[in-house]
Each structure stands twice: as C-alpha cells, then as structure tokens.
C-alpha positions as a printed Julia matrix, in Angstrom:
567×3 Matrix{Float64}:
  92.2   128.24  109.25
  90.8   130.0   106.74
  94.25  131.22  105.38
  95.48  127.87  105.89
  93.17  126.15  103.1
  93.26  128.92  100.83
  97.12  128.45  101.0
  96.39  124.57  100.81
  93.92  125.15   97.17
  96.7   128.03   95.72
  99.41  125.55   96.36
  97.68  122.69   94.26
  96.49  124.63   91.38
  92.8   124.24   92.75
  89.89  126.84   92.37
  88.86  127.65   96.08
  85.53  127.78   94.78
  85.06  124.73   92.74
  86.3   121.5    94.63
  87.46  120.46   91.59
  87.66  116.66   92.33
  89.36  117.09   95.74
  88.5   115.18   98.22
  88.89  117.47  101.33
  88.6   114.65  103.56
  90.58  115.61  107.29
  93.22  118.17  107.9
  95.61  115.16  108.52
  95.06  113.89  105.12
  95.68  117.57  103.72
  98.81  117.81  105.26
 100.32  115.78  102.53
  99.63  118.52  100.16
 103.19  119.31   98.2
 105.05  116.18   99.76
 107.01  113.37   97.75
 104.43  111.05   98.78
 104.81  110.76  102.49
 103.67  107.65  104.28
 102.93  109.89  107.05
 102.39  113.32  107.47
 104.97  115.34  109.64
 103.09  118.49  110.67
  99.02  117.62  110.34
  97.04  120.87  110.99
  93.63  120.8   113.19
  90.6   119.21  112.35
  88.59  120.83  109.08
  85.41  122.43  110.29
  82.43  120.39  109.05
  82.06  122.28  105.76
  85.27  120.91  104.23
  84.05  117.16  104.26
  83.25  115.46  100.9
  80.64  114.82   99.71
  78.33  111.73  100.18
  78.36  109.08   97.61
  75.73  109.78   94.18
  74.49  106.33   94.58
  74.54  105.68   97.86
  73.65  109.17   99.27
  75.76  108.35  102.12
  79.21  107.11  102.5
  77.94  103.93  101.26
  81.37  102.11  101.41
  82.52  103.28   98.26
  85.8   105.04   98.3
  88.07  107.57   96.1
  91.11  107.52   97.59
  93.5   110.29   97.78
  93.76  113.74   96.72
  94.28  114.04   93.23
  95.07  117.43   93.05
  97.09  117.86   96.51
  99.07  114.56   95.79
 102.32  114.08   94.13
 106.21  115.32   93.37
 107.07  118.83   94.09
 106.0   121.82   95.56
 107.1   123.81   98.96
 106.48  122.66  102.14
 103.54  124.65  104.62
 104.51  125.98  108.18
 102.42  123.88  110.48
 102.41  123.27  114.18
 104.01  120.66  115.73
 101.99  117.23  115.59
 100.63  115.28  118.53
 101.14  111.56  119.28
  97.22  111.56  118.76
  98.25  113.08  115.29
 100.45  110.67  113.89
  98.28  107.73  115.93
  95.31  108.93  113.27
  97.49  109.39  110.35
  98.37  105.87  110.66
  95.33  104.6   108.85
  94.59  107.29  106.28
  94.75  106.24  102.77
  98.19  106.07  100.06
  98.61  109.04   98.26
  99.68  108.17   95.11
 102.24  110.8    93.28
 100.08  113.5    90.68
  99.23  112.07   87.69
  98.22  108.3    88.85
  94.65  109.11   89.4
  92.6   110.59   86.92
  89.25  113.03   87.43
  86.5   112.19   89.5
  85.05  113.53   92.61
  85.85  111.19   95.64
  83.29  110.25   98.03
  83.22  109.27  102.02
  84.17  105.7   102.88
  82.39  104.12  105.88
  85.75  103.22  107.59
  86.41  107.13  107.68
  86.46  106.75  111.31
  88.96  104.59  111.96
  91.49  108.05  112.0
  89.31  109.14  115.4
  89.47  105.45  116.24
  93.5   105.0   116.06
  93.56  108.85  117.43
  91.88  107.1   120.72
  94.22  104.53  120.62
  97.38  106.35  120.68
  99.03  104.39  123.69
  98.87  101.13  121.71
  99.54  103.01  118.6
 102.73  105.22  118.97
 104.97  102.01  119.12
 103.77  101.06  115.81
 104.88  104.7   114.71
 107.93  104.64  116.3
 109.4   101.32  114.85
 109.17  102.23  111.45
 105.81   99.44  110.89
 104.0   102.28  109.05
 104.15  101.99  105.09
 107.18  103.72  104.39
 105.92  105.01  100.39
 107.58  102.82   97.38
 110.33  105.65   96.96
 111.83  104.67  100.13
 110.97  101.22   99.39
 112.98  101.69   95.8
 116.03  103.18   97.63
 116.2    99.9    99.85
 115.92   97.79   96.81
 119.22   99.23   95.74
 121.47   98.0    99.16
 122.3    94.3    98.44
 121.25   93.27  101.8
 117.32   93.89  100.69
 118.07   93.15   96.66
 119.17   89.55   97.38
 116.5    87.96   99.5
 114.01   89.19   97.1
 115.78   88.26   93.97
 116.59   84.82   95.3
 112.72   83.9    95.81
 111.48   84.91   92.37
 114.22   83.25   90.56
 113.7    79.78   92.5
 109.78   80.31   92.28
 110.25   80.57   88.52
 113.7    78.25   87.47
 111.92   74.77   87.25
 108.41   76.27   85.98
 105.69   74.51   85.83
 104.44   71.6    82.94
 101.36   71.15   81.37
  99.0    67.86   81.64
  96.02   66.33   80.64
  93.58   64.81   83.29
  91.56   62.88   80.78
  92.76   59.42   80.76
  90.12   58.76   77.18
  91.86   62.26   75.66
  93.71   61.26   72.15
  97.27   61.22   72.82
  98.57   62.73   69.7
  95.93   65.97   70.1
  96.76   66.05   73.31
 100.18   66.74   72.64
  99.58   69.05   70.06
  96.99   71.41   72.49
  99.71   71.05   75.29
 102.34   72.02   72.66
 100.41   74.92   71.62
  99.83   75.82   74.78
 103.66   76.12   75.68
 104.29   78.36   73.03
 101.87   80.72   73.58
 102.95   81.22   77.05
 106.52   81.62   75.17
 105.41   84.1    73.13
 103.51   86.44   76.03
 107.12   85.98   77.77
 104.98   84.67   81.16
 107.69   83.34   83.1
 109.66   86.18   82.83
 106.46   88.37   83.46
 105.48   86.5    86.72
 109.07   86.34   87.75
 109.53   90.66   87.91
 105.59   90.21   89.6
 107.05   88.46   92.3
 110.12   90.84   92.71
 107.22   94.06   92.89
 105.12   91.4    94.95
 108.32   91.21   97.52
 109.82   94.23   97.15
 107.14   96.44   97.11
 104.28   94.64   98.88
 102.23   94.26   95.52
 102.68   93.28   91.75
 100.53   94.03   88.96
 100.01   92.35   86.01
  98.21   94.33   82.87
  96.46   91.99   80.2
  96.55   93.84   76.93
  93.59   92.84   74.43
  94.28   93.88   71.07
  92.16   96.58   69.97
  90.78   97.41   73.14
  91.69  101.81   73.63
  93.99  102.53   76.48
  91.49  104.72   78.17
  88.98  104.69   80.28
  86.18  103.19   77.9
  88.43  100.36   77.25
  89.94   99.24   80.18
  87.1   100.05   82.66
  85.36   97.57   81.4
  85.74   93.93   83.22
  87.42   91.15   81.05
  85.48   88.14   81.81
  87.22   84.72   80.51
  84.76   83.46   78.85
  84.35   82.67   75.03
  82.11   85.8    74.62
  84.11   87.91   76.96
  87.49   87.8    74.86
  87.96   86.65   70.86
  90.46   84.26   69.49
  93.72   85.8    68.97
  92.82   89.09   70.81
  95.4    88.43   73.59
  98.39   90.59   72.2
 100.63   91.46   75.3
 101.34   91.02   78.64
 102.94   94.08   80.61
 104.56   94.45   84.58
 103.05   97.7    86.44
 105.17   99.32   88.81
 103.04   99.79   91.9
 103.6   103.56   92.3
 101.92  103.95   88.85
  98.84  102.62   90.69
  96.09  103.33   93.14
  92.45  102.33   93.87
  89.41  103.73   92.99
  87.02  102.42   95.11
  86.23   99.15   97.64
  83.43   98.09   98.98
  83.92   99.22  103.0
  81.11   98.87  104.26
  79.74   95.38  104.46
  82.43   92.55  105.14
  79.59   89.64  104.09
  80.19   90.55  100.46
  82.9    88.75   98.43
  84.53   92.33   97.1
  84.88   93.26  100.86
  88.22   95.32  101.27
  88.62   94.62   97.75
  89.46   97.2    94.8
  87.02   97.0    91.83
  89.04   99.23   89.45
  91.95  100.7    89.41
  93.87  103.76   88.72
  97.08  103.55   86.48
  98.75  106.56   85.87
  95.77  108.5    85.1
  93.56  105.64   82.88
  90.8   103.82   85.33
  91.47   99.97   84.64
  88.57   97.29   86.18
  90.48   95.09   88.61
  89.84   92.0    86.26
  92.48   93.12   83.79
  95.06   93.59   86.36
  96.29   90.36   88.06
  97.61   91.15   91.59
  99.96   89.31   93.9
 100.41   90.4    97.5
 102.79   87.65   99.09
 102.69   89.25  102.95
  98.87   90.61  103.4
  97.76   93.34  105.81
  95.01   93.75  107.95
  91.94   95.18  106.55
  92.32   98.37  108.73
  95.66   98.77  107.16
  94.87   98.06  103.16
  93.97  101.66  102.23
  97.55  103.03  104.02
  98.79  100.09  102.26
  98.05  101.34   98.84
  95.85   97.44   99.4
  99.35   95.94   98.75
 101.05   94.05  102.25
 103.75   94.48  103.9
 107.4    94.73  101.68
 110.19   91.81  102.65
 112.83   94.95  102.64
 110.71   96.26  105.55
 110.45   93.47  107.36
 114.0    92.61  107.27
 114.75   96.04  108.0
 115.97   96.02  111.8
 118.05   92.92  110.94
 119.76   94.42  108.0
 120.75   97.65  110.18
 121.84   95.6   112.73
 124.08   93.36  110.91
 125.63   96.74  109.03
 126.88   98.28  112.4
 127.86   94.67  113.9
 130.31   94.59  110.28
 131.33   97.9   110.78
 132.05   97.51  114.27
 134.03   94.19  113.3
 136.11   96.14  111.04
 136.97   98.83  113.14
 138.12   96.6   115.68
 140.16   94.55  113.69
 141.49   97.42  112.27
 142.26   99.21  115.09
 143.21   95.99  117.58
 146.9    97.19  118.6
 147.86  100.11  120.2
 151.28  101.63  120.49
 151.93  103.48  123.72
 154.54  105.34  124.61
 155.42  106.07  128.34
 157.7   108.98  128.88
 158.14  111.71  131.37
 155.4   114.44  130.98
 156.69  116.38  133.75
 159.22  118.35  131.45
 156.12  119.51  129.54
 153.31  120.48  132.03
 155.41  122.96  133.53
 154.6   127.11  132.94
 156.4   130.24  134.69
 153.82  129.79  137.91
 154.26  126.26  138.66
 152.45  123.37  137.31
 149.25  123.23  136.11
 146.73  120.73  135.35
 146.29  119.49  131.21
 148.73  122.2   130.64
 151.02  120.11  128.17
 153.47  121.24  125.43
 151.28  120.09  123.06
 154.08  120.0   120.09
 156.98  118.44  122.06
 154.83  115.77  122.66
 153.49  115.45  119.34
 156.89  115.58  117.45
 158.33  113.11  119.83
 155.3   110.39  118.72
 155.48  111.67  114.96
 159.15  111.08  115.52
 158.43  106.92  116.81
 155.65  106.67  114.2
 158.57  107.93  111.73
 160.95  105.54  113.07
 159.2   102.47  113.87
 159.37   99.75  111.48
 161.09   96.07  111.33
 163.68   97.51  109.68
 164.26  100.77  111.38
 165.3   101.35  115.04
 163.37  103.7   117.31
 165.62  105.47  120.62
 163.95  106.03  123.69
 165.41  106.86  127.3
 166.19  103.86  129.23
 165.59  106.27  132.58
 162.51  107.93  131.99
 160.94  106.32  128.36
 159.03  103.1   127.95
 157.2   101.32  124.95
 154.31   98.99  124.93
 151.48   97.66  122.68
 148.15   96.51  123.64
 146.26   94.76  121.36
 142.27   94.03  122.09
 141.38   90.3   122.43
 139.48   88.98  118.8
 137.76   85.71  119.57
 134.09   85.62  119.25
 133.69   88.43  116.45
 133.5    85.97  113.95
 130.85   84.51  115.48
 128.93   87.77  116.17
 128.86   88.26  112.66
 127.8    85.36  111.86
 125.24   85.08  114.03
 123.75   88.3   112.29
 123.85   87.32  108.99
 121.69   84.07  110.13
 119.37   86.48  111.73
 119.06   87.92  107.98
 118.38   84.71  106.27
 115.96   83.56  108.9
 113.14   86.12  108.18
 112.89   84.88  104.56
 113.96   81.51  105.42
 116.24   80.72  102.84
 119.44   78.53  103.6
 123.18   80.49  104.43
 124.38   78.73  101.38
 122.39   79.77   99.22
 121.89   83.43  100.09
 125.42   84.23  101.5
 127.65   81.03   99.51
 128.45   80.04  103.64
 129.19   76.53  103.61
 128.2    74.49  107.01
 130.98   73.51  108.96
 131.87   70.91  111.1
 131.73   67.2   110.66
 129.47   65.28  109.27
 127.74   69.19  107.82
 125.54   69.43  104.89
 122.39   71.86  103.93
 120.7    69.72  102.62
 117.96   69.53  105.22
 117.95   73.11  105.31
 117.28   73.31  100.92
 114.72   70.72  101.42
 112.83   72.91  103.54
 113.45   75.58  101.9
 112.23   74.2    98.69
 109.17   72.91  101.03
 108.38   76.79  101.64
 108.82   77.55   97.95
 106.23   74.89   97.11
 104.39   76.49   99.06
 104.18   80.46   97.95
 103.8    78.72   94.78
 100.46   77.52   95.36
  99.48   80.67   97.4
 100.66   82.98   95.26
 101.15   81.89   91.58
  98.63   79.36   91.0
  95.75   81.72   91.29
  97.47   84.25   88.46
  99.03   81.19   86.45
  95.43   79.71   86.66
  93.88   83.12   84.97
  96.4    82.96   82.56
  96.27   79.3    81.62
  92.18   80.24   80.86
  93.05   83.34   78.59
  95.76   81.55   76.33
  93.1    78.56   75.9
  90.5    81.18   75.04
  92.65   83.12   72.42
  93.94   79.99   70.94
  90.62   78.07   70.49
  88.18   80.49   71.91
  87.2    77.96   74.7
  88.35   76.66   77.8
  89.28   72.61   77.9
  88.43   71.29   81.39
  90.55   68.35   80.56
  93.99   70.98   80.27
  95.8    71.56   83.64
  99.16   72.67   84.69
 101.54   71.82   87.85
 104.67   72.97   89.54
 107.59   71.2    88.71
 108.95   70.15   92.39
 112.62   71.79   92.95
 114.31   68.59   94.43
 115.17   66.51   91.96
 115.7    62.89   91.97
 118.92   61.41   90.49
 119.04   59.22   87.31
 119.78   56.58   89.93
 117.08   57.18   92.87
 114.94   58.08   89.71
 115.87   54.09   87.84
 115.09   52.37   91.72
 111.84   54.06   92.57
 110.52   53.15   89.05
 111.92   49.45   89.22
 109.7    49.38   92.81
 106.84   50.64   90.84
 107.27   47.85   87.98
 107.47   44.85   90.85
 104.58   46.15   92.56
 102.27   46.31   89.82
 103.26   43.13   88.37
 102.61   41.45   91.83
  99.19   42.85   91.95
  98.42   42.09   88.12
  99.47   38.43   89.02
  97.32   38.59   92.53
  94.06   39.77   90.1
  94.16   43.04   92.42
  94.28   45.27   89.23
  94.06   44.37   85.59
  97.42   45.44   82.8
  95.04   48.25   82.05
  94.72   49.77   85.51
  98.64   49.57   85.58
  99.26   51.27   82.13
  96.59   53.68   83.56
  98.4    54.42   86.7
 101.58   54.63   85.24
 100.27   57.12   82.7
  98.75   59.28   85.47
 102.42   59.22   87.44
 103.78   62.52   86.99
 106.89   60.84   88.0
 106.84   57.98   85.83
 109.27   57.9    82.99
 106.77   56.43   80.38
 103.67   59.3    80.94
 104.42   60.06   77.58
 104.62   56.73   75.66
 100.47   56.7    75.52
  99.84   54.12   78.22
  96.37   55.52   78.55
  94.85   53.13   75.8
  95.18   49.6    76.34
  97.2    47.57   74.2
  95.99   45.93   70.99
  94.28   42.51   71.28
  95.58   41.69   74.75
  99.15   42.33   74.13
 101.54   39.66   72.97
 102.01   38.31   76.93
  97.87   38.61   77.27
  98.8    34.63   78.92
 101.48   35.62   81.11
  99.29   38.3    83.14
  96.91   36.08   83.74
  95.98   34.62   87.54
  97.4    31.11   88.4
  93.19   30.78   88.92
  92.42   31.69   85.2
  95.49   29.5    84.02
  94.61   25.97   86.24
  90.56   26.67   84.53
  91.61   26.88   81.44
  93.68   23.49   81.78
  90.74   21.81   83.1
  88.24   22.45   79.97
C-alpha cells in the first residue's frame, strides 16, 4: 500500500510529505488519479488506512458539511494508467456516489475538507444488490467528454437544439403593471430596457444555456461587472442586486461557461433545514473561485441529492436519457437496410456429386472448392436482362428467394416515435414526418408540445430572465422599478382572423356591461389596457378620456337617461 500511494503522489507531481492541497479522501476516489476524467473508476484499490483521510474542516473542526470536492492535483488529462486489482461489485456500487472530478486546472489551491455525506460510499457499498443495475445500464454520469462526443451524432444534437430554439424564437415582451404609470415614460423605460438586453446579446446567451442545460445536465451563465479583477478577490465576492451592490453602467458583458470548465467548492451537507442545503456557494472556473451569485445556473432534469456531487450538481443530460432509444433505433435502421439490401437470393442447384469425390471414396464437406466457385462467378458473370446464363436441363436448376418486406417500415417507424417521445416533441417537427391517414393533422400534438414549452419556460428561464431583468434595471437607473415586468410570448399564435373575432367578442361584451351599469367606460379602457391580447394595450387606454368623451351620453344607463328627462 505503501508503494501504491507513493506511486499515486510521484504520478501527480505531489510532495509525499506535504499534502499539498490533496484531498486523500478513499482509495476509490484515488483511483482516478491520471484518468481523462472518468465517471467511474475501473480498477479502485483497497481502503486507505486511517492516516490518509483529510483533514477536518478549520471552522467547523469536524466535517461540518462543508466540502472541497475533488483532487486537484490527481485530477485531469493525461498521465499513465496504475496496475490495480480487479474491482468488486461493492467497488463500483461505492464509486457511484463519489464526487466529479473535474480535469487539472478547473480548481484552484486550497486544502479540501471532509463532507458529512462522506459515508454514503460505505452506504451504496452495502447496497450493491440494488445498486449494480444502476451501474450496469449506463445511469451513472458518464463525464461531459463522453457527453460532448454524443452531442456530435444527430440523433442527440437535434432534440436538444430543437428545445432551445423554440424556448427562445418568440421571446418574451416587456410590460408595465401600473395602470397610473405615464404612458410615454413607460415606453421609453420599456424601450430602454429592450435594448439593453440587445446589447448583452441575452437571447442568444440563454439560448446556448439551455443547449449546456440539455446537453450537458447544467448551464452557466457568468455576469461580468466592469472593473471587477478576474480573480479570486473579485469574483469571490457575492453580487447582490441591489443599488449598493452593483453601480450604474457597471454591467459590461455577459459570457456562456462550458460546464467542464467548472466545479464546486463547497455545499452545505450537513443540515437539509437550511436554504443552501445541497447547494454550491462558490464556484470553481478554470482555476478562479467565483461566488455562486455571479453565475446563473440552469439544470432542466435535477438529480437526487445523493447524486449532485457525482453529478458535478448539474442533472441528468437529455443525450443520456435518450440513449437506449437512440441505439436501438441505429441497429433497427441498419438492420432495415441490410435486409432490403440483401432481400433476394440467387441459388443455384446443381450436381455436387462430381465435386465431393477424392481417390478413397467420398467424403463429407470435401468439395472442389474452385469448380464450384468458377461455375457461380461464371452465372454472376452471365446473368443480366440482357445476357443469357446456360445451365444443364438434367442435373442444374435456378431459383431466387427473396425475404418477405412488409412491416419494416413500420418497425422503423415505430423507433423513431420512441425517440421523439422522451423529449416529447411532435414527428413533424423533429423528423419533417407528416401524419398520415385521413382526416391527419399535428396540430394537437404542437399544441401540446408548445403546452410543455410553456412550461420549462417558467421552470427554467424565468428564474435567470428574472435576475437579469433586475441587473439591466440596476445598471440603467441604478434601481429596481416594481412596476417593470416581463412575460413569455405564447408560441400558438392566433390568426389575423381568430385574432379580429375574439376582440369583436370583447368590444360587445363590454359595451353590454357599460350599458347594464356593471362597469363604468373606465373599467373597460382599463381592462382592455391590461389585455395582453388586446390590440389597443398600446394606444394609452389606462387614463380615462378627457371630459367624458364625446359619447359621455351614449354610455350612460337607460336609468340615468329616463332621470335626467324627468328634472
């Protein structure tokens, strides 16, 4: 053992007697030591004895629930790999849960300290029955260069690509909730407001965080302050959104971080009635320690707490999840194509006799292996429509059989709707498959679909969107105005038409209340102001209209009218 770790600390550049930052943690977690980081590790050694486990926390002076994860020195590209003994199921049931190891380089210097959820390695170790399934069908996190290769097969691309662009194509509009607000400032604060989120290119921004979010299990988001230092004095420190936590005009940039560039630096494991519970308070990014407020993170398919820290505290990736379906749809093409290719078969039946027999008699398989060859080259030579191919009418016969097709289509297609199902989105829109049949159309199926996009929208965007929203208004005017809001703009569409009818409804219904006294011309002009939908909400109906209006008599009750007869 001892040669072992002193193998281990010469292989990653560390001095054996100065731990030098590394967190010797278990002998599984060592293991990855001079891997491409591995999402598991292939040949863990035995347990470490007690002496090799990290130290307890400085503040805590016990494990505390603070947490460095992984090995900064042992991590990372390169490097030869270390005979080790077979693993165990017990092994790989432990390894399970251990923490991401980033690649060298992503996290900086610092000694790492004991988490309290250390045990959950002896935990899943106990477990192994209930665990080794989990191993075996690939549900482990598979590391985001395996992740990147998958991104690259069109199968995995699509699905994800398809979901960010429809999340992002209608956007979202700005509003005012104040129905006293000034219409013309209004305008001009909304207006502002739209070009600044032009100018920090945040569509396209949350657009490529939705594609990491998908395709990697997390997306990051980095708010650059101008003049803030890209180190760790700068970005350590937490951004709050108020007017004293940022300046006007200090927001200069916003900037997509790949998640392999980043890992955490420490959670808070050891007390789940706290709000930061399972949740990263800073962040490593390639080697600069970043406070978790300056990076805005997205994780569209969430873990299990037990799972975050093998998780790299992303979730799980849609390429992974579609995985089995993708495979199986490959080799159900492939298998399509090879039967269609190969669906007729010539045959030839002639006498073999002549060319099984030897000097003593005849033997079994033992063929003239180039008569018979040169007399199918010869028919392969010959055949054609416009050739003519002799055989013996005695002792020669020639047949085809041809395999049976009906049903592959079918097969295939049934694959392919296996594929879209997992991400719900519509055959037409993922593959261009038309429904067929009479009577067919997707549009059900788009509705829905554009039901679920509504949805991630507000689950996923809103909360980043939100953030942003507050640090534009704070580096424009160097306050936030309660009365500002934004909203999605809904991806079915009404026509011109179904648009003219629903606001002609409108118009009769609010003229037969204003003539039943049930609301006033005000209330309407209110209401129709409010109407996202409405095709006036930007014609300033809030006010009401100067002296009355000109038909002040028409909207008043028949009651009003017949009283004002009498006097």
């Amino acid at each position: 053992m001892t040669n072992w770790l002193a193998r281990l600390r010469g292989h990653s550049g560390a001095n054996p007697a100065q731990g030098g930052g590394v967190r010797a943690a278990t002998a599984a977690q060592q293991s990855k030591a001079g891997r491409m980081e591995p999402f598991l590790p292939h040949n863990p050694p035995a347990a470490a004895p007690s002496s090799t486990r990290p130290p307890t926390h400085p503040h805590t002076g016990h494990g505390g629930g603070k947490r460095r994860l992984g090995l900064s020195a042992l991590s990372g590209f390169g490097g030869h790999a270390l005979e080790e003994p077979s693993p165990t199921i017990q092994d790989r049931a432990a390894a399970l849960f251990l923490p991401y190891q980033p690649p060298r380089g992503v996290r900086g210097a610092g000694a790492a300290a004991l988490a309290m959820d250390e045990g959950l390695g002896a935990y899943a170790s106990a477990q192994y029955g209930m665990v080794s399934s989990f191993v075996e069908q690939g549900l482990a996190f598979k590391g985001y260069p395996t992740l990147a290769a998958m991104m690259l097969r069109a199968e995995f691309r699509k699905p994800v690509e398809i979901i960010a662009r429809e999340a992002t194509r209608a956007w979202i509009r700005f509003r005012c909730n104040g129905v006293q607000a000034d219409a013309a400032q209004t305008a001009a604060r909304l207006r502002a407001v739209e070009v600044e989120f032009l100018r920090l290119h945040v569509r396209d921004v949350v657009r490529r965080q939705i594609v990491h979010g998908l395709g990697f299990g997390v997306g990051h988001i980095w708010v650059g302050l101008r003049g803030v230092p890209l180190n760790d004095a700068g970005q350590a420190v937490p951004l709050c959104p108020t007017p004293h936590g940022m300046a006007r005009g200090q927001l200069e940039r916003l900037v997509n971080i790949d998640p392999i560039w980043t890992t955490p630096n420490s959670y808070n494991a050891d007390n789940p009635l706290r709000a930061d519970y399972y949740r990263p308070a800073d962040w490593w990014v390639q080697g600069v320690l970043v406070n978790s407020s300056r990076l805005l993170s997205v994780v569209p398919f969430e873990v299990p707490d037990i799972l975050k820290p093998a998780f790299n505290f992303g979730g799980l990736a849609l390429p992974q999840m579609l995985e089995t379906y993708v495979h199986n749809f490959l080799r159900t093409r492939q298998s399509v194509s090879d039967m269609v290719s190969n669906f007729a078969t010539k045959i030839l039946k002639t006498d073999m006799s002549g060319t099984m027999q030897s000097d003593t008699g005849v033997q079994y398989a033992d063929i003239d292996a180039q008569s018979v060859t040169a007399r199918v080259a010869a028919m392969n030579a010959w055949q054609s429509n416009n050739g003519t191919f002799v055989l013996d009418r005695e002792s020669e016969d020639f047949d085809i059989k041809s395999a049976p097709l009906s049903g592959l289509a079918e097969l295939q297609a049934q694959s392919q709707e296996f594929m879209a199902g997992i991400p719900g989105i519509p055959l037409v829109k993922l593959f261009g498959i038309q429904p067929q049949g009479l009577n067919a159309s997707s549009q059900g199926e788009i509705r829905v679909f554009y039901d679920e996009i509504a949805a991630f929208q507000e689950a996923h965007m809103a909360p980043v969107l939100r953030a942003l929203f507050h640090l534009v208004q704070l580096n424009l005017w160097g306050r936030i105005d309660p009365d500002l809001d934004f909203e999605f703009v809904p991806l079915w569409q009404m026509s011109e038409q179904e648009a003219a009818a629903v606001e002609k409804t409108k118009t009769d219904m609010d003229t037969a209340n204003i003539l039943s006294g049930k609301i006033t011309p005000h209330e309407a002009r209110a209401r129709e102001a409010a109407d996202a939908q409405s095709l006036y909400r930007t014609a300033g109906l809030a006010h009401p209209m100067p002296g009355g209006g000109p038909d002040a008599d028409f909207v008043k009750t028949p009651q009003a009218k017949r009283a004002e007869q009498h006097e």
